[in-house]
C-alpha positions, 0 to 999 in steps of 0.5 A: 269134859272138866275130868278129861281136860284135868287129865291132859293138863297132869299128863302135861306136868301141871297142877290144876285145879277147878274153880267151883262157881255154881250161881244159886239160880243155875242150882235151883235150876238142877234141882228143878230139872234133874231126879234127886239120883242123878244129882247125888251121883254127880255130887259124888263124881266131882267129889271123888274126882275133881280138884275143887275150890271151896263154892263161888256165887260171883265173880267178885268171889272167883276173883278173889279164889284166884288170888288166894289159889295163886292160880296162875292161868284160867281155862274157861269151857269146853262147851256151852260157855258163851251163851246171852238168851235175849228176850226174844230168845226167853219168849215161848208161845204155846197154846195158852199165851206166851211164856218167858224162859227163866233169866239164868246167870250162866245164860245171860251176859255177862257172867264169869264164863265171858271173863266177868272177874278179869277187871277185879283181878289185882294183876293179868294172868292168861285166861283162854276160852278152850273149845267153847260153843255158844249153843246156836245163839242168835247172835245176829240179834245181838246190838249196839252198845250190847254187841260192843261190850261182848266184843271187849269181853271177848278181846280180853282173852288172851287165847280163844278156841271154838267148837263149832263153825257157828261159835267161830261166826259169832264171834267174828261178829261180836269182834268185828273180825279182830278175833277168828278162833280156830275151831277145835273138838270137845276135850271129851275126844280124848278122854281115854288118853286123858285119864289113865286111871280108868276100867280096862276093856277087860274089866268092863265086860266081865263086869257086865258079863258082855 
């Protein structure tokens, strides 16, 4: 998703560049869940491939890359962006009790992927939520002052677009219907004409002998 979108915004004469914030705890969490082989080829992939700022933890250190970058605009997705587990949404009940999913900074709000460094920033620039989708949250359980704060989170924005007719209800719900993002496809999509430097056809069957 992030390498097709790079691909369309050179295509397009820009210059862009991806802000590497990875949270300790959404770390611990790949390391957790994912073998040792399949981390080290991702590592390799966004080294060769990906324009990347040195590592963020917060959104105090985003905003600060941001500045010293003199990035000029933000896009914030595609895909599971604007997600808030409450805890109703952390219980499990099994055989033995009731357990808690792990409280991840990318899954609880608010976290950079809903513009958590915009008020640090120093003055506005654009930051757009590019096909983002909320992965069939209960947003309904969403509250009061909590449903509020989202909702001015969300008005922050200066573009939204969604991926799905659930993210485009949620935040209807969340704004009060100030905002109705169109819904718009994964970046993925056009991946082959988004990246001009891929294997030909031809040089995957001889390849795989297909």
């Amino acid at each position: 998703q992030v390498y097709s979108t790079i691909g369309y915004l050179r295509n397009n004469g820009f210059d862009p560049i991806v802000i590497n914030w990875l949270p300790k705890d959404l770390e611990e969490g790949y390391k957790k869940f994912h073998p040792p082989v399949q981390i080290e080829e991702h590592r390799k992939f966004i080294e060769n491939n990906l324009p990347l700022t040195e590592l963020c933890r917060t959104s105090a250190e985003i905003s600060r890359i941001i500045k010293t970058y003199n990035i000029e605009a933000v896009i914030i997705g595609s895909d599971a962006v604007l997600q808030h587990r409450t805890f109703l949404d952390r219980v499990i009940i099994t055989r033995r009790g009731i357990k808690l999913r792990e409280k991840r900074t990318n899954l609880v709000f608010p976290n950079p992927f809903w513009g958590s460094f915009i008020q640090e920033l120093d003055s506005e620039i654009p930051i757009a939520l590019m096909s983002a989708s909320s992965q069939n949250m209960n947003f309904h359980l969403i509250k009061g002052p909590l449903r509020k704060r989202m909702g001015n989170a969300l008005l922050q924005f200066s573009h939204i677009k969604v991926r799905d007719e659930w993210t485009r209800k949620m935040v209807i719900y969340l704004t009060k219907g100030k905002i109705n993002p169109e819904v718009t496809p994964d970046p993925v999509f056009a991946y082959n004409q988004n990246i001009k430097e891929q294997f030909t056809k031809q040089d995957i069957t001889k390849k795989f002998g297909l």
